[in-house]
C-alpha positions in Angstrom: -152.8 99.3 -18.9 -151.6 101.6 -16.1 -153.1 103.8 -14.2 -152.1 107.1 -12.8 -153.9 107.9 -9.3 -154.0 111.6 -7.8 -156.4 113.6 -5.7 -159.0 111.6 -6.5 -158.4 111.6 -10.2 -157.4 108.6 -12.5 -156.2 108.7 -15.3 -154.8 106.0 -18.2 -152.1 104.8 -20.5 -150.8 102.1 -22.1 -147.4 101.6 -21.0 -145.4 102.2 -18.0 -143.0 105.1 -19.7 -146.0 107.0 -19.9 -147.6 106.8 -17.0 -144.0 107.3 -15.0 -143.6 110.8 -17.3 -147.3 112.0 -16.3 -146.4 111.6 -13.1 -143.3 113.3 -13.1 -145.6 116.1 -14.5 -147.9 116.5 -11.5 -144.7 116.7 -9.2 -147.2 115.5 -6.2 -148.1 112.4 -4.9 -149.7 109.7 -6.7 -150.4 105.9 -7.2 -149.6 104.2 -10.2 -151.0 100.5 -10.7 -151.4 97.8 -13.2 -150.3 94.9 -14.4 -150.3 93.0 -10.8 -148.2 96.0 -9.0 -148.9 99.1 -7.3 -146.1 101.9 -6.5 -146.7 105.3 -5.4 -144.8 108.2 -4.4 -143.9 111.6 -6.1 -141.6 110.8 -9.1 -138.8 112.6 -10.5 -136.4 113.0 -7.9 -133.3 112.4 -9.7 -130.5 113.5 -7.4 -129.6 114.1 -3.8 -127.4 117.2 -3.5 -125.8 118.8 0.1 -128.6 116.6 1.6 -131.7 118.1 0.1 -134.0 117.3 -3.3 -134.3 119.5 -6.5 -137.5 120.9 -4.8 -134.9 121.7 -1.2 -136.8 119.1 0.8 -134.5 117.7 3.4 -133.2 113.8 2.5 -132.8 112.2 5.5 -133.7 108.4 5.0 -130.9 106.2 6.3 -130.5 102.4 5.8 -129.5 102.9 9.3 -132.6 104.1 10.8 -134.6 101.4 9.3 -137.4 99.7 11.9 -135.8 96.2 12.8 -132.6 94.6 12.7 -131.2 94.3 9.3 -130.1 90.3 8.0 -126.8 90.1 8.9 -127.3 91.0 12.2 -129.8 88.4 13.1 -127.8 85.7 11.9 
């Protein structure tokens, strides 16, 4: 059983599929839990295009930008 987290709402389904595709829906922010894991985030962003989302929000994570020193460069 997952379940989909919003605004104080929760909601249930049986699978993960599901529960990925209502999310998708809302197109906001939510928490989706269950079977030992929790991931949250607004789902559906598919592609990156002239550095902005479907929705025209700005991408600007960078591997680079990261907090701490990445692996190879501690060793």
């Amino acid at each position: 059983m997952f379940t989909v987290k919003n605004n104080n709402n929760n909601k249930n389904f049986v699978d993960l599929a599901s529960a990925m595709e209502y999310a998708k829906l809302l197109n906001e922010f939510v928490t989706i839990s269950g079977n030992g894991f929790e991931v949250c985030g607004i789902f559906g962003v598919d592609s990156i295009e002239d550095g902005k989302c479907p929705d025209g929000v700005a991408y600007d994570w960078n591997k680079a930008s990261r907090i701490g020193r990445v692996k190879k460069e501690r060793t």
